[in-house]
C-alpha positions in Angstrom: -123.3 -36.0 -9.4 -121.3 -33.0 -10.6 -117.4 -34.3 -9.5 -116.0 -30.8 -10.4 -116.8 -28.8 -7.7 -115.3 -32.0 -5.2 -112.4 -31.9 -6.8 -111.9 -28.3 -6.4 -112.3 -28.7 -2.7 -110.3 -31.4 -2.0 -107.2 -29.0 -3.4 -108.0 -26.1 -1.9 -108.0 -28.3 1.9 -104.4 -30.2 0.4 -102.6 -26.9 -0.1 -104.0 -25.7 3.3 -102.6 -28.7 4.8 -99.6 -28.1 3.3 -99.2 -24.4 4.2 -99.9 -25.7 7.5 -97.8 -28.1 7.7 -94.7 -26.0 6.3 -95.3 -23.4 9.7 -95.4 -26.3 12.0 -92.0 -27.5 10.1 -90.2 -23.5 10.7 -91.5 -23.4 14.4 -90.3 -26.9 15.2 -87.1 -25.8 13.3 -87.0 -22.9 15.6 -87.8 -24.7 18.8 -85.1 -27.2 18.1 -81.8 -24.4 18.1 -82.8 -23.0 21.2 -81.9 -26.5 22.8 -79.2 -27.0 20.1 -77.6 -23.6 21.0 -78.0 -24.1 25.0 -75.8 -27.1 24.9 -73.5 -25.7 22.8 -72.9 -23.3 25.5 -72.9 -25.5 28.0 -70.1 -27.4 26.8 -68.0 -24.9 26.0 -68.6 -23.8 29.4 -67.8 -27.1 30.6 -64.6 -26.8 28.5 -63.2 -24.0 29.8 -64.0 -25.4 33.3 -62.2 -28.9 32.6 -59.2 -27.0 31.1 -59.0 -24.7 34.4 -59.3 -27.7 36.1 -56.5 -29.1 34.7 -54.3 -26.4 34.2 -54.7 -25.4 38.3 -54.3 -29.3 39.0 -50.9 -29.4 37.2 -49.8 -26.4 38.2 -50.4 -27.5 42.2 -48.5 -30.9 41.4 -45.4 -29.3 39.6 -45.6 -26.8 42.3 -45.1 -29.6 45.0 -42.8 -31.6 43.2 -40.8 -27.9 43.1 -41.4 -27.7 46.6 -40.3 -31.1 47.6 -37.6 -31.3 45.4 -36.3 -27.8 46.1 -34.2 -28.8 49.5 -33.1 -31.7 48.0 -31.5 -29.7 45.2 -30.1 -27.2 47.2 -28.3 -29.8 49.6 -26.8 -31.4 46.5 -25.5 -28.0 45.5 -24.2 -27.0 48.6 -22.2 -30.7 48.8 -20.6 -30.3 45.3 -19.6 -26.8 46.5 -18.0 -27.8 49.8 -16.6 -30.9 48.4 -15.1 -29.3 45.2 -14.7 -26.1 46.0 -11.8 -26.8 48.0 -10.2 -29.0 45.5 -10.5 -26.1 43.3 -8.7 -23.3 44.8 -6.1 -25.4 45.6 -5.3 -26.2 42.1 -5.9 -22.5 41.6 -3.3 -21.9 44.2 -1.2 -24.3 43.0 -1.1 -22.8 39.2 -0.7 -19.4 40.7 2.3 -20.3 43.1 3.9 -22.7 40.2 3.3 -20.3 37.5 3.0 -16.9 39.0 6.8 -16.0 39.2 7.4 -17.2 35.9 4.5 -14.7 34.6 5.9 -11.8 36.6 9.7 -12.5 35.4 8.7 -12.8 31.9 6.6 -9.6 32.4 9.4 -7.6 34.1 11.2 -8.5 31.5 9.1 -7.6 29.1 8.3 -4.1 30.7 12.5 -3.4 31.5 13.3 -4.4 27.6 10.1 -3.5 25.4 8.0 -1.2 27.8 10.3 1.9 28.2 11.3 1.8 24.5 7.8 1.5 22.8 6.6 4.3 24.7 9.4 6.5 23.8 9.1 5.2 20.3 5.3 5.8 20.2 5.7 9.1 21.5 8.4 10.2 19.1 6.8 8.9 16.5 3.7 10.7 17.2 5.5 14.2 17.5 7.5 13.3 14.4 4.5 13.4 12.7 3.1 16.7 13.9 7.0 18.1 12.7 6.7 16.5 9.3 3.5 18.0 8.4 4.9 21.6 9.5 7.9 21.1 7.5 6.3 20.5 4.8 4.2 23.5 4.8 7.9 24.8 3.4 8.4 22.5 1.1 5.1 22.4 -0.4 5.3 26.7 -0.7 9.1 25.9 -2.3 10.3 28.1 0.5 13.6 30.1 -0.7 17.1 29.6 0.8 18.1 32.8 2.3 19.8 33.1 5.4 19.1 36.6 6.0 15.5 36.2 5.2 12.8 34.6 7.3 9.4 33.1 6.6 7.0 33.1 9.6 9.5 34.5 12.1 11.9 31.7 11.2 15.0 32.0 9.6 15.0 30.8 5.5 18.2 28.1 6.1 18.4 24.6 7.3 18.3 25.1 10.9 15.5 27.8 10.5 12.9 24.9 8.6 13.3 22.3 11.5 13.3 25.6 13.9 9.5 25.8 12.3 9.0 22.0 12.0 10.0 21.8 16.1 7.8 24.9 16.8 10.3 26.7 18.5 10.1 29.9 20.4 10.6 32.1 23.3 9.1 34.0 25.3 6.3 32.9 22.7 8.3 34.3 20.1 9.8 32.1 17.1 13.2 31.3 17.6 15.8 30.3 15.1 19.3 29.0 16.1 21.7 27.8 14.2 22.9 24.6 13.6 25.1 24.2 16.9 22.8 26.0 19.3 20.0 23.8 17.6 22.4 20.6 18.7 23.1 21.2 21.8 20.3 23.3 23.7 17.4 22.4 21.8 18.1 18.8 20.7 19.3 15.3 22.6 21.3 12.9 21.3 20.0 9.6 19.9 21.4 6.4 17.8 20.9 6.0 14.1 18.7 2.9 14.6 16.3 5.2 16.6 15.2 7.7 13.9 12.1 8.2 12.8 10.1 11.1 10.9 11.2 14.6 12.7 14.5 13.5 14.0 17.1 15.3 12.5 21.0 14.7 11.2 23.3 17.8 12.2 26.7 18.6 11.6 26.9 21.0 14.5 28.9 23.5 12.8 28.2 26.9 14.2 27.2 29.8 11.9 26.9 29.3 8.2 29.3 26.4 8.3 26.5 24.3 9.5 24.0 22.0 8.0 21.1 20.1 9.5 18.5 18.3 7.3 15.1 16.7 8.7 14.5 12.9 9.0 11.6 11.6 7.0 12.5 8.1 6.6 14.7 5.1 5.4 14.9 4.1 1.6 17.1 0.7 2.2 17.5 -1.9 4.6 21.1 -1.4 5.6 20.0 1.9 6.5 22.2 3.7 4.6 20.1 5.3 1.8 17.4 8.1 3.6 15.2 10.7 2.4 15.0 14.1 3.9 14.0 17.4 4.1 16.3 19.9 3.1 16.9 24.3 2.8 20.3 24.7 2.1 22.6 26.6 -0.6 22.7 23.0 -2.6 19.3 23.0 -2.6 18.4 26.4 -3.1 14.6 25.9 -2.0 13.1 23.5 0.5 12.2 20.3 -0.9 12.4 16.4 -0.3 16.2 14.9 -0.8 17.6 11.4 -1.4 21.0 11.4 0.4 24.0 8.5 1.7 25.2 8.0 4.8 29.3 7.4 5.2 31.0 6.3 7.9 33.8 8.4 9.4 35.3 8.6 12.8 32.9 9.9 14.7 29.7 8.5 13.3 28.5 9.5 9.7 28.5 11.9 7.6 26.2 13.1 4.2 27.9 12.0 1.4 26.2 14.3 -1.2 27.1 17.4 1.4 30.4 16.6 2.5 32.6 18.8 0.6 30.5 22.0 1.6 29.0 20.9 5.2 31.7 18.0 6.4 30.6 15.8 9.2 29.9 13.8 10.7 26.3 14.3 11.3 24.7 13.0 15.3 21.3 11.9 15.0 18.6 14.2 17.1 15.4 14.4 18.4 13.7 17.3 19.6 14.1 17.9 23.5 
């Protein structure tokens, strides 16, 4: 018997079987996710359900412990307020009746010493300003000393520079007195102690005779040494001075302009 042609066969039904057998293996492969994917959704579905379930349930259980707890709270509240709130305002009371009149007399005080003089000094120091920075639009052209000349409608002396620094005019016109009319119908009186920048020290000499320089500011601490803006016939030209104060009866006079311009020279402030 030829064993050959068997053999042959026999492999030819094997790797049917197995070609067979490897579709049975992919449909049974397929069939199982179907199952596999349905409960995957069902659980998740479940999930989400149990966590609704469980967020809702907590929520309604804070919700009545809220709830319950709510009245309780707000009676406790409303006992520490009518129980302390007494207490407090009458220490509040207390303070303010204990304390109060020492506040307001230290305030008065304050106000009747301080309050009046900072405002006037804040104020004058604020114009002074303003007056410094016109005079020195003089001193920074060199303006000439000429008392028959004028530079901006002002007169080319001493009186005529803080005329220009003060802004004077009338009628709208520029106006330039001299040294006395400056003193006493454009200026008012004030103490050395209280000059600051723009104030002014005058001899109050009428005419010529006179000689009024422009405060800038102390250079010592005895308040004797003070610099100053200056047009006069010892100057020649506007520019910044260093000068000394003296005492004579009267006041003070300019040490460095006594022999030509005696004082003594008042302190001034523009009206």
């Amino acid at each position: 018997m030829n064993r050959k042609p068997i053999a042959i066969v026999l492999m030819v039904l094997f790797l049917s079987a197995l070609a067979c057998s490897g579709q049975t293996f992919e449909s049974l492969g397929k069939q199982a996710q179907t199952p596999f994917a349905a409960g995957g959704q069902t659980v998740a579905a479940k999930g989400d359900t149990f966590l609704q379930t469980q967020a809702a349930g907590l929520f309604a259980t804070a919700k009545a412990e809220v709830v319950e707890s709510a009245p309780q709270l707000k009676q406790t509240a409303q006992t520490a307020l009518l129980t302390e709130a007494p207490q407090w305002i009458e220490t509040a009371q207390a303070y303010v009746i204990t304390q109060g009149p020492e506040f307001q007399q230290t305030a008065e005080a304050l106000i009747a010493t301080e309050g009046p003089g900072a405002l006037e000094s804040l104020a004058a120091a604020a114009q002074g300003q303003w007056i410094v920075a016109r005079a020195y639009d003089w001193v920074e052209a060199a303006a000439v000393y000429d008392p028959a000349g004028e530079r901006k409608g002002y007169r080319t002396d001493g009186a005529g520079l803080v005329s220009y620094a003060w802004d004077l005019k009338e009628n709208g016109q520029p106006v330039s007195p001299d040294a006395q009319a400056l003193a006493y119908l454009w200026s008012t009186d004030i103490t050395y102690e209280a000059l600051v920048p723009g104030d002014t020290l005058n001899n109050r000499q009428p005419g010529e005779a006179g000689l009024v320089v422009l405060f800038l500011r102390w250079l010592d601490d005895t308040h004797t040494r003070f610099a100053a803006y200056e047009l006069s016939a010892s100057t020649g030209a506007a520019i910044e001075v260093e000068l000394t104060l003296d005492p004579v009866p009267g006041g003070f006079t300019i040490r460095e302009r006594e022999a030509g311009a005696p004082g003594p020279y008042l302190p001034q402030r523009k009206k």
